[in-house]
Each structure stands twice: as C-alpha cells, then as structure tokens.
N, C-alpha and C positions, 0 to 999 in steps of 0.2 A: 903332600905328605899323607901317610896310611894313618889309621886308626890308629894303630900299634902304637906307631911313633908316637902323633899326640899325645896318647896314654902315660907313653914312657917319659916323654917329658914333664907333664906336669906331676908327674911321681916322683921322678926326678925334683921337681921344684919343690915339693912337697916333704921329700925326706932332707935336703936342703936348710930350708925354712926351718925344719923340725929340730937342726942339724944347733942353724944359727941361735935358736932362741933359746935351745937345752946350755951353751956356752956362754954366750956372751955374756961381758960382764961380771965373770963368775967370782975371780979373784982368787982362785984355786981351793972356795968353799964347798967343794962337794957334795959331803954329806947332810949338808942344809940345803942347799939349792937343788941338787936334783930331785929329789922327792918332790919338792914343791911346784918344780918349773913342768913333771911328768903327769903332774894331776891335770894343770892347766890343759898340755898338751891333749891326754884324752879325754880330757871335756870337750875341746877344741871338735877334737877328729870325731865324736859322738854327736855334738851339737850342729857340727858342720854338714856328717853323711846324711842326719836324722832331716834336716830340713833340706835339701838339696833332693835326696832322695822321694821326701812326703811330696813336694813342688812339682816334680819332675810328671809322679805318676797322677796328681790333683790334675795337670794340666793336660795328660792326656785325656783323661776321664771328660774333663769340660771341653776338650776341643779349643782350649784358648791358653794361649802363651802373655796374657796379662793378669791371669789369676793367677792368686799361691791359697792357701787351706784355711790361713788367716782369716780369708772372707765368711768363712764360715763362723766368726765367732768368737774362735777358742780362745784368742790372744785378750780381748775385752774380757770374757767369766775370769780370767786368770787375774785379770788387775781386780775385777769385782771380788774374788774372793779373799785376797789379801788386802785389799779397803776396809772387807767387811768384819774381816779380824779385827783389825785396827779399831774399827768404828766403832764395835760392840764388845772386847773384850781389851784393848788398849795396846799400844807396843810393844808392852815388858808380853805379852804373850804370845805374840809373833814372832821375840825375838829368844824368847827363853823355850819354844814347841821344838819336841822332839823334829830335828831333821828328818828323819823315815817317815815318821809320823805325815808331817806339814807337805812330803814330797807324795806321797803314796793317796791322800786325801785331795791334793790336787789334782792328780793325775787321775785319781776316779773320780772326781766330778767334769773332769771334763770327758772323759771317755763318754758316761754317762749322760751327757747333756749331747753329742751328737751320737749316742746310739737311738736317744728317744726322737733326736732329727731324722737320725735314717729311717726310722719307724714310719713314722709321717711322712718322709718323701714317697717310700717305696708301699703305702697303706694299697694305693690306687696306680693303676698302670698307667692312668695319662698323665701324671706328675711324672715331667720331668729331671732332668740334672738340674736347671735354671730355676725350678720351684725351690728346689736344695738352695742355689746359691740367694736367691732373692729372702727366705726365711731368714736362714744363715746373717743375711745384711742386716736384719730386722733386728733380729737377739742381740749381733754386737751392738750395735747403737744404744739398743736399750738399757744393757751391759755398763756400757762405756759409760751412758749419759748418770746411768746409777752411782756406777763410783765416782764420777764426778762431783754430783751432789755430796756424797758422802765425805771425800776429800775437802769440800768445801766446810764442811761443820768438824774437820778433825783440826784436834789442837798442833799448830803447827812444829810444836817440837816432836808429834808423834808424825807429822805427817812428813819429818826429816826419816824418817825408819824406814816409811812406807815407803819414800821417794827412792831407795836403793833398789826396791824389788821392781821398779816401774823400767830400769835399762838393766840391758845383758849384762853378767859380769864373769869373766873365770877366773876372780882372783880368790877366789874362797870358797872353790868347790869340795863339798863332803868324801871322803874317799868310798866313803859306804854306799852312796847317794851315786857315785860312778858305777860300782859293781853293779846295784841293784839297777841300773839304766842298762846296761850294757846286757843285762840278763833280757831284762825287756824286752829290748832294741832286739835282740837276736834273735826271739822266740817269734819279733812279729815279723822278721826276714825271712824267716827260714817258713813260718805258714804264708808268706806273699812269693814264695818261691813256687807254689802251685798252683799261681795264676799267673807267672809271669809270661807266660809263651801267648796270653791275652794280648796284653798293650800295644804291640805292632799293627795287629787288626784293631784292636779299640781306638786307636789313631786315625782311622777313617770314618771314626764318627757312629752313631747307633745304630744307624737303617743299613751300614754298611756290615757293620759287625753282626747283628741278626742276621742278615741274608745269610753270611759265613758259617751260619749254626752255633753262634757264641751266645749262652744263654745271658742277655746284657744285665739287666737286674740283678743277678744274685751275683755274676762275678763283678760289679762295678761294689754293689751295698759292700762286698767282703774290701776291695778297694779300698774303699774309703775307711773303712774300721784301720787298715794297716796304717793309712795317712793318718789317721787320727792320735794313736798309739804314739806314732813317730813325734810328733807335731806336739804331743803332751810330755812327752817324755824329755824333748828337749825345751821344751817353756819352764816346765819346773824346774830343771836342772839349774837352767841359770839367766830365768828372766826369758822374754818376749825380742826378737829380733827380725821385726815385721817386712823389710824390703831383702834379707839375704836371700833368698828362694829367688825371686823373681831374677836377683840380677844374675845369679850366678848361673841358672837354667838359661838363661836369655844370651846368656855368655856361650856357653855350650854348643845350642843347637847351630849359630853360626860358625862356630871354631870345627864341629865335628863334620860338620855335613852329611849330615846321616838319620834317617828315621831310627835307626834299628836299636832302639831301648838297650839293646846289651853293651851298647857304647854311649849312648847316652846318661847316662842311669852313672857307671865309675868315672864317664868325666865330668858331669856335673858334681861330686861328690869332691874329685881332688880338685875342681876349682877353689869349690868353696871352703875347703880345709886350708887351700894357698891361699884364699883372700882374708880369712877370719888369722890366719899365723902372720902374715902380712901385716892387718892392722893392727895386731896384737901388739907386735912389735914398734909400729907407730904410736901407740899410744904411749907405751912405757918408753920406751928410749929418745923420742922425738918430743909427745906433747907431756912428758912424765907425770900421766896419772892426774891431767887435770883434764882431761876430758873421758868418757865411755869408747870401749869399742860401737857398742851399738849406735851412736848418735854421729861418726864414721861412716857405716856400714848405711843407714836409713838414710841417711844425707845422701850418700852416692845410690844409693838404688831407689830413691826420691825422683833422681835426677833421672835415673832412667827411666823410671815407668815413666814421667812426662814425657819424654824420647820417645815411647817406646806407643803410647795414643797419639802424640803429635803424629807418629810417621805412617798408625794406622787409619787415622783419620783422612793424611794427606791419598793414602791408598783407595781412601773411599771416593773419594773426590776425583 
C-alpha cells in the first residue's frame, strides 16, 4: 500500500470516529449535544496533532524513537504549578481563576522554563542534545518530587480539586481556551514551516547534518521552542498525557515505512486523533465515565515503551 492510501484511510477512520461520536446516543437532542460533543472533538484533533506532531520532531532532533518532550520536564512544572496554587492560596482559587488567566500563565511558565534550558544547552558548543535531555531529567524529578511533598501537606478535600488537573480530560474544555490554542498552535506551525525541509537530513544525526551545511544549533534551539509551544499548549488545555506521543509515533513509523517527515508528521497526527476519539468513545460508552481517558492511553503506551526497551535491548544483545 502507497502513502496516499495509508493517509486516506486513517482519515477515513478519523472523520469516521468523528462521524460516530458527533451521534451516537443523541436522542435527536441537537441543539444541546452538538455544541458540546464539537468542543470535545477539537480539543481532541488540537491535543492529538499538538503532541503527535511535538513527539515526532523531539524525536528526530534526539535521534531516538523512545523519547517524547516530556522528558524534558514540562509535564512535572505543570503538576508543580497547580500543587503550588493549591498549596498556597487553596482550591476555591484554582477553581474560581480566570480560565485565560490560569491557561496563558501556564503556558508561559512553561515556555519560559525551557527557553532558560535552551539557553544553558546551547551557552557552549560541546553541550550536546543529551546535556539537554540529562538536565531536563534532573528539573522533572525535582519538580515532581516537589509537588509531591506538597500534595502530601494538602488538605485532602482540596487535594480532591487538585487530583482532576493530575489526568487529561475533554469534558470541560473552555471554548475560549480552544480559540486561543488554536491561534497558538497555528502561528507556531506556520514559523516551523521554515525549517521543515531540515528534518529529513536532521534524521541522520548531527555530524551528518553539519557536513550537509545545515547550521545544527540555531535550527534544532528554533526546534525545540516549536516542540515546546506545542507540548504547553496542549498540557494546559487539558491536563498531561505522558505515553500518547510515544505510542502513536511508534505506531507510524512502522505503518508508513518511510523517513520522509511529510508523511510522517499527518500520519502520526491522524493516528493519534483515531486513538484519543477511539478511547474517548471507550470511556463514555463502555466504562461510563468511571475511568480517565488518560489512564487508557498511559496504560497502553506504558506497555509499549516496556516493548519497545525490551526489543531494543534484545537488539543490543
């Protein structure tokens, strides 16, 4: 099967899916259900291209198909910063902050927190990408271990609040909070549109790409800001969903068979729009809303990064 095809079928599955979850069930309530079921949907297709997309080109950058952007951090500051609300100013103010406000503050502290990483990576020319990722490891932990403590001294009906922002959710996305994503998302495609003819040769790694005449620093540091962006964009929207990247990329590059990013890149995107509409659909219809999409989603891409060390390990061997 060609490129094409693939393409068209999981497009095909994907307006589908879009098809099945805009109806069913509806009861011939209309004008209440779709409004609500069409937020969900471009949450879905925003959240889905945003990390699929960030995943795809993190992984080129690192030469490694068991990272996603995560590792860098962002997903721990995001729990640390709404612990920290919690911690020091209480629930009722987490849960009564302006939505724009709570989204836009997230989203620049995390931007902010790996611009001053890329700063430090790229200070000194023998730091490489692995200084990046080894730091990155460092901050989440410490991140992580932070809000943990802090979770532990919160009053446990407040830390009922907290515990919503801890897994993905798109049942109560902002309509406003989608515009203002969508604006983002787009402004940081359309600036990674002028480095996209990079990735095929950045695929061969850095001594490969130098030789090529590709000035590797400044177009990787620009890289990474777009992954960043993407990566922030959809955390705030609606929570943290730390294994979708990995599996749906992982899915991709063996379905497509192909280096060439320009097919990589829209199938990893409708993978993951079909997996996230998929279990969306599982949640509510099958386990009704007594489990998370994300805890779905981490569970099965859990399962495969183990897969996916065990088989590289056996390679090494």
């Amino acid at each position: 099967m060609g490129y094409k095809f693939k393409i068209g079928l999981l497009l095909t599955a994907a307006l589908v899916l879009i098809l099945v979850f805009m109806t069913i069930q509806s009861g011939g309530n209309w004008e209440y259900i779709l409004p609500r079921r069409a937020k969900k949907v471009l949450a879905i297709i925003l959240t889905g291209g945003a990390i699929a997309f960030s995943t795809i080109i993190f992984q080129t950058i690192t030469n490694n198909r068991i990272l996603t952007p995560s590792i860098i951090g962002l997903d721990s500051l995001y729990m640390l910063l709404q612990t920290f609300i919690v911690y020091v100013f209480g629930s009722m103010v987490l849960t009564m902050m302006n939505k724009n406000v709570h989204f836009l503050l997230t989203v620049g502290l995390m931007v902010v927190f790996a611009g001053l990483l890329y700063k430090l990576l790229f200070r000194r020319e023998e730091r490489g990408i692995y200084f990046l990722l080894l730091v990155g490891i460092i901050f989440g932990t410490f991140f992580m271990n932070i809000a943990s403590f802090m979770q532990m001294l919160i009053d446990p009906n407040e830390f009922l609040v907290l515990q919503n922002k801890m897994f993905a959710s798109f049942n109560n996305v902002n309509s406003d909070l989608l515009l203002i994503s969508f604006m983002m998302a787009g402004a940081a495609i359309l600036y990674f549109l002028k480095f996209a003819k990079y990735l095929d040769v950045l695929a061969l790694g850095k001594d490969h790409a130098v030789n090529l005449g590709i000035h590797y620093d400044g177009v990787v540091k620009r890289l990474l800001f777009v992954v960043t962006i993407l990566v922030a964009i959809s955390t705030a929207l609606v929570g943290p969903i730390t294994f979708l990247g990995l599996l749906v990329v992982n899915i991709a590059y063996p379905l497509m068979r192909t280096y060439k990013h320009s097919v990589l890149i829209p199938g990893s995107i409708l993978i993951s729009v079909v997996t996230l509409l998929g279990g969306q659909l599982i949640v509510e219809r099958v386990f009704t809303f007594s489990t998370t999409l994300a805890v779905i989603v981490n569970f099965a891409g859990g399962l495969y990064f183990i897969y996916l060390v065990l088989k590289e390990n056996r390679s090494w061997s």
